[in-house]
MARBA-3410 file (N, C-alpha, C, O; in Angstrom, 1 decimal):
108
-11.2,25.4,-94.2,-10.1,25.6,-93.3,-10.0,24.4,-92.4,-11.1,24.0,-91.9 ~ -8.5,23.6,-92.0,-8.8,22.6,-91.4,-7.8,23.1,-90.0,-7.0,24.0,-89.9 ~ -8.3,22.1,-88.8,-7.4,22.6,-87.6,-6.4,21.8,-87.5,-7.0,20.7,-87.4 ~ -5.2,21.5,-87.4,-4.4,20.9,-86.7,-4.1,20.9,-85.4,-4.3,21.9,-84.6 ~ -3.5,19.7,-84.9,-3.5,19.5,-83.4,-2.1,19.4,-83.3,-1.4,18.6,-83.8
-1.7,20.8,-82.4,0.0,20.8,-82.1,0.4,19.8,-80.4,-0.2,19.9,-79.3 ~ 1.1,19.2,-80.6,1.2,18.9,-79.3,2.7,19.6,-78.6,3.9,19.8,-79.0 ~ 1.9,19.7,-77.3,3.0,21.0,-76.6,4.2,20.1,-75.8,5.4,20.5,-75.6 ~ 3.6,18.6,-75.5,4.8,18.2,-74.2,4.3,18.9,-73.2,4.7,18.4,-72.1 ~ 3.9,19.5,-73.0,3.9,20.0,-71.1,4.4,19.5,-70.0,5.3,19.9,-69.2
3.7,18.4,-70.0,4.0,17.4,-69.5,5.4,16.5,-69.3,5.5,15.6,-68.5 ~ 6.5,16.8,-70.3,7.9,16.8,-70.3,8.6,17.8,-69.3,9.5,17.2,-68.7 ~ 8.4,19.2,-68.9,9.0,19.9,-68.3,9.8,19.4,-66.9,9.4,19.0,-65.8 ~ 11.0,19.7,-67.3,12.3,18.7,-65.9,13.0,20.1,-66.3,13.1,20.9,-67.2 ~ 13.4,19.9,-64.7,14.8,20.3,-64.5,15.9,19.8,-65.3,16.8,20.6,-65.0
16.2,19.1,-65.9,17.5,17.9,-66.4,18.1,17.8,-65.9,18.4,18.7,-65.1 ~ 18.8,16.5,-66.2,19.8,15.6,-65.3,21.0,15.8,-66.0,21.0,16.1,-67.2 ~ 22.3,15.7,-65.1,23.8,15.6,-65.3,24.2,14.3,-64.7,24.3,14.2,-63.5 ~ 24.5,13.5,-65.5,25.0,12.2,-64.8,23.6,11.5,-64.2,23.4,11.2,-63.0 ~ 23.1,11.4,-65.1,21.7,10.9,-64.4,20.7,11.6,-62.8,19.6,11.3,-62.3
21.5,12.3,-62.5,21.4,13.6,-60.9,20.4,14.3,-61.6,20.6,14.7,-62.7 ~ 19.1,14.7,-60.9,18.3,15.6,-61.4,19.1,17.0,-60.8,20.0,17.1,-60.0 ~ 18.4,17.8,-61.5,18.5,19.5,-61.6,19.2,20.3,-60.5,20.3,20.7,-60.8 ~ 18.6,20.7,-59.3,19.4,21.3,-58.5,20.3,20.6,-57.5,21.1,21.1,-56.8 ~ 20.1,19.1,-57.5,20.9,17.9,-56.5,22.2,17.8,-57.1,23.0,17.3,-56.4
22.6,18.2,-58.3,24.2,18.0,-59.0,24.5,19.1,-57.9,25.4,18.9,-57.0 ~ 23.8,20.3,-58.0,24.8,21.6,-57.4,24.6,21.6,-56.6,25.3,22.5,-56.2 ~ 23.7,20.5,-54.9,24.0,20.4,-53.6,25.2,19.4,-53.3,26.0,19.5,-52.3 ~ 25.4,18.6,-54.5,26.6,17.4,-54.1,27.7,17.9,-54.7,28.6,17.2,-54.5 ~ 27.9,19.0,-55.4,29.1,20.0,-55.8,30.0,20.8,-54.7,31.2,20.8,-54.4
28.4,21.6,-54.3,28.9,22.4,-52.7,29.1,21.6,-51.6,29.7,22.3,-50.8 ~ 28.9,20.5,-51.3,29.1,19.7,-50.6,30.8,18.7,-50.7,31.5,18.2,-49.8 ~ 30.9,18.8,-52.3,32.5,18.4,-52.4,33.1,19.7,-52.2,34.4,19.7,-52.1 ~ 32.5,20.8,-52.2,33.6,21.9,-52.2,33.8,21.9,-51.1,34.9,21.4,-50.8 ~ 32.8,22.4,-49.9,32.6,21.7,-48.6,33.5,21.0,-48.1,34.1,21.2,-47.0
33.5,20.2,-48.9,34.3,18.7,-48.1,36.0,19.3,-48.1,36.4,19.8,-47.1 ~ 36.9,19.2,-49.3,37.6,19.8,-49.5,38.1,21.3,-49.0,39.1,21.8,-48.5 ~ 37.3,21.6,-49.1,37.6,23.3,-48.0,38.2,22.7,-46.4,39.3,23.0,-45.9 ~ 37.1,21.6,-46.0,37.4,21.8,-44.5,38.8,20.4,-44.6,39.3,20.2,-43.5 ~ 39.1,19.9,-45.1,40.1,18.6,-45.2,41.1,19.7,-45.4,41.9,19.8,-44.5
41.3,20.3,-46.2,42.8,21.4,-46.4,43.3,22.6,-45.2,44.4,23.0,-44.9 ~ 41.7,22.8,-44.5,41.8,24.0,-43.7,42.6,22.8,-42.4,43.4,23.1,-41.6 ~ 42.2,21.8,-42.5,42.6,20.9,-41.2,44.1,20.5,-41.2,45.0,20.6,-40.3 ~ 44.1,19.9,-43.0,45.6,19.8,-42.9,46.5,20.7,-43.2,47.7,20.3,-43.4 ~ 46.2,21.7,-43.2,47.2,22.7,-43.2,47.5,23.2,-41.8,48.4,24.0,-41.7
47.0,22.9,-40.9,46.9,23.4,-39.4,48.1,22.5,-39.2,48.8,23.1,-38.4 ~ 48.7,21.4,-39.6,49.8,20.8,-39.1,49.5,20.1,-37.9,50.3,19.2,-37.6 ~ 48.4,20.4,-37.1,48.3,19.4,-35.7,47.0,18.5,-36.0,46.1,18.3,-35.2 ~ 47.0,18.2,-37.1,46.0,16.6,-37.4,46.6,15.8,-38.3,47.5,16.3,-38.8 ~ 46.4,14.6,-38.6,46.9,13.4,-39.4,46.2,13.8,-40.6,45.0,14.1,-40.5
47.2,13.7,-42.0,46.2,13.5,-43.3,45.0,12.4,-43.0,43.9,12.9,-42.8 ~ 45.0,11.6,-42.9,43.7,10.5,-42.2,42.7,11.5,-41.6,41.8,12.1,-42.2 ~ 43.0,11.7,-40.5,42.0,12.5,-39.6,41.3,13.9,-40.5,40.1,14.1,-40.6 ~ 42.7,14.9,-41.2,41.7,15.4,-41.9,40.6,15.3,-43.4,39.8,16.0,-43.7 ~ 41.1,14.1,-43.9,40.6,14.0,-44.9,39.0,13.2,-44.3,37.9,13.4,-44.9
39.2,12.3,-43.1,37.8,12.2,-42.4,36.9,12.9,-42.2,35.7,12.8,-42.4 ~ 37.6,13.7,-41.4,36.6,14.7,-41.0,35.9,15.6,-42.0,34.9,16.2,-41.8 ~ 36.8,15.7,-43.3,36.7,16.4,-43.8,35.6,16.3,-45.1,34.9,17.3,-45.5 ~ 35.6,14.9,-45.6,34.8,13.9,-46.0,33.2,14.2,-45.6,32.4,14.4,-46.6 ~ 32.8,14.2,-44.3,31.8,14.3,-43.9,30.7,15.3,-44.2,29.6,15.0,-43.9
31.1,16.5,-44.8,30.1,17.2,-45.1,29.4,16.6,-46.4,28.1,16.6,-46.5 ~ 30.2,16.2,-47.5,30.1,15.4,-49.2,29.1,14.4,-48.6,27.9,14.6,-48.9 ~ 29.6,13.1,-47.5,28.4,12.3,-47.2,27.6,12.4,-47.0,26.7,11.7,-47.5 ~ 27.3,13.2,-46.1,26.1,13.9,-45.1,25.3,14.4,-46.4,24.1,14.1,-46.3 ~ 25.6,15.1,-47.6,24.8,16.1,-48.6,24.4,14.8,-49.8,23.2,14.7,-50.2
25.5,13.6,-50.2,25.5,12.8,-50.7,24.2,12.1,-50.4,23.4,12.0,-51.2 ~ 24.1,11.5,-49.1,22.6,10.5,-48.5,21.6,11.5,-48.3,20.5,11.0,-48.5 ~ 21.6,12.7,-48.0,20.3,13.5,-48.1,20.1,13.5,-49.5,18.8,13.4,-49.6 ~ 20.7,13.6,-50.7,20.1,13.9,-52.1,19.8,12.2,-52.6,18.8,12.2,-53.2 ~ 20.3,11.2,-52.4,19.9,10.2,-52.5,19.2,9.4,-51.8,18.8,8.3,-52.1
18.9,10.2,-50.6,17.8,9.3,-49.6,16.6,10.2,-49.5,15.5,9.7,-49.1 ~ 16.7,11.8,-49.7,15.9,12.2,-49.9,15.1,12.9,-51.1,13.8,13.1,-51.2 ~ 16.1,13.2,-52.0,15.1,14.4,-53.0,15.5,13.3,-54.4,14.4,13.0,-54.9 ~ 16.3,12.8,-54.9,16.7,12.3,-56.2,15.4,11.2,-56.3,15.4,10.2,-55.5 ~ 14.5,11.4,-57.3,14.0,10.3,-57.7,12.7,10.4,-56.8,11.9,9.4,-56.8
12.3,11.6,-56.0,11.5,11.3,-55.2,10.0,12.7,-55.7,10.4,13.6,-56.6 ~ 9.1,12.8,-55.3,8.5,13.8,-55.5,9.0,15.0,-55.5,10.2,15.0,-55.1 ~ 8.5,16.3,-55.8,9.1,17.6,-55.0,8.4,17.8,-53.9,7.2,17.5,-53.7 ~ 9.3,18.5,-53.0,9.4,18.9,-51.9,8.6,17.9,-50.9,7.9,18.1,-49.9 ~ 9.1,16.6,-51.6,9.4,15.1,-50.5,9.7,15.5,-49.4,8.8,15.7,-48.6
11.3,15.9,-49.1,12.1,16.2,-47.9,11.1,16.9,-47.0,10.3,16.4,-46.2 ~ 11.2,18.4,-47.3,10.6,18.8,-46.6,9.1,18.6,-45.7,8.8,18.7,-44.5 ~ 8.0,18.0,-47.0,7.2,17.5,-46.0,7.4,16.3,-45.0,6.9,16.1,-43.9 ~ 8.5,15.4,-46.0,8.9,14.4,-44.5,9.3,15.0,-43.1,8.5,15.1,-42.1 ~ 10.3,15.4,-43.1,10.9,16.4,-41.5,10.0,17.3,-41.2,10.3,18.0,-40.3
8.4,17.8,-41.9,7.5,18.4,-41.3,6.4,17.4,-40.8,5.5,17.9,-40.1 ~ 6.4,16.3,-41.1,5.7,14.8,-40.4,6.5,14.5,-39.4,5.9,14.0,-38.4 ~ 7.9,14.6,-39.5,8.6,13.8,-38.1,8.1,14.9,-37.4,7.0,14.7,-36.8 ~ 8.6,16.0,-37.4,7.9,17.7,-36.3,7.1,17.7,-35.9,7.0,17.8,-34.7 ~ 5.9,17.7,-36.8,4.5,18.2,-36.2,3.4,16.7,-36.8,2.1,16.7,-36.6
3.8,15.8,-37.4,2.5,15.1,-38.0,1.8,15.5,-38.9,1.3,14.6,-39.7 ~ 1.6,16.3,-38.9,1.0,16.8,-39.8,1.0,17.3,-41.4,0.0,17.9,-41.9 ~ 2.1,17.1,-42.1,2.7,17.6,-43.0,1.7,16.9,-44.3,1.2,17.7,-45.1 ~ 1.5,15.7,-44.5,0.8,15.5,-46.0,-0.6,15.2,-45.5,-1.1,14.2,-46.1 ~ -1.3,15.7,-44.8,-2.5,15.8,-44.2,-3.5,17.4,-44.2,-3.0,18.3,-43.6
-4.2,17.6,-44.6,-4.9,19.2,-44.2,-4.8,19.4,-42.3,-4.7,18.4,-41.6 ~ -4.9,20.7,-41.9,-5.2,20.9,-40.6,-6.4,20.9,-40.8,-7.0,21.5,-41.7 ~ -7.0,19.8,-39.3,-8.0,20.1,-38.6,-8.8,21.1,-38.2,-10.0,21.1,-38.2 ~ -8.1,22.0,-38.0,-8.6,23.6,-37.5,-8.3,24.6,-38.9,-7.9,25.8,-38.9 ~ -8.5,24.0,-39.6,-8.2,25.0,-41.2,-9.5,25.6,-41.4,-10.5,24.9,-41.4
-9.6,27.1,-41.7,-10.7,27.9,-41.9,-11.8,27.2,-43.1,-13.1,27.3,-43.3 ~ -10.5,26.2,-44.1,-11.2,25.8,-45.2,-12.4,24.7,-44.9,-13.4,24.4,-45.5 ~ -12.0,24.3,-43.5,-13.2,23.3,-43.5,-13.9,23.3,-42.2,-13.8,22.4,-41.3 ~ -14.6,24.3,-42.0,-15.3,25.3,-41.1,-16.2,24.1,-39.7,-16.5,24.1,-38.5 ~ -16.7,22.6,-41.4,-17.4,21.6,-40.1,-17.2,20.6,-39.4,-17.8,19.9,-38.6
-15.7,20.6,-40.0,-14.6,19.1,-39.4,-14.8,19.7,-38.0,-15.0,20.8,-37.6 ~ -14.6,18.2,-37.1,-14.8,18.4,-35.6,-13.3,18.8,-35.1,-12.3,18.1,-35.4 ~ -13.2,19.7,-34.4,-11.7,20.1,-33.9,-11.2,19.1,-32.7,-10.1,19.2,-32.2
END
């Protein structure tokens, strides 16, 4: 009886990419063009803003979603973002606490 060795990939498992965009960042910069477009139509249909003004204003939510998926999650660890803005908050974010039950003889 002989064994063979299957190899699994495990180690391959992604989200996949659309347009080179990993996994759930296509569908924040989606909602974010819908976003954008929602509020540019609601503006210029009000008749008291400039096509300019509302396509600016309107613009800004797509950018705002655009630079957080490219400055924060595309291409970066998981859940990068969030431990960053839990280091700007409290410091403490890619560190253990000090006062953690787990380590009973660290000096507080």
């Amino acid at each position: 009886m002989s064994k063979s060795i299957v190899e699994t990939h495990a180690g391959d498992d992604s989200d996949g990419r659309i347009w080179g965009i990993e996994g759930i960042n296509i569908l924040l910069i989606l909602a974010g063009l819908i976003l954008g477009a929602g509020l540019s139509l609601l503006l210029f249909r009000q008749q008291a803003h400039s096509p300019l003004f509302s396509f600016g204003v309107g613009s800004l939510p797509f950018v705002l979603i655009v630079a957080y998926v490219f400055g924060l999650r595309q291409g970066k660890p998981k859940r990068y973002d969030t431990d960053l803005l839990e280091t700007w908050i409290s410091g403490s974010a890619w560190l253990p606490s000090l006062r953690s039950p787990r380590y009973p003889l660290y000096p507080p």
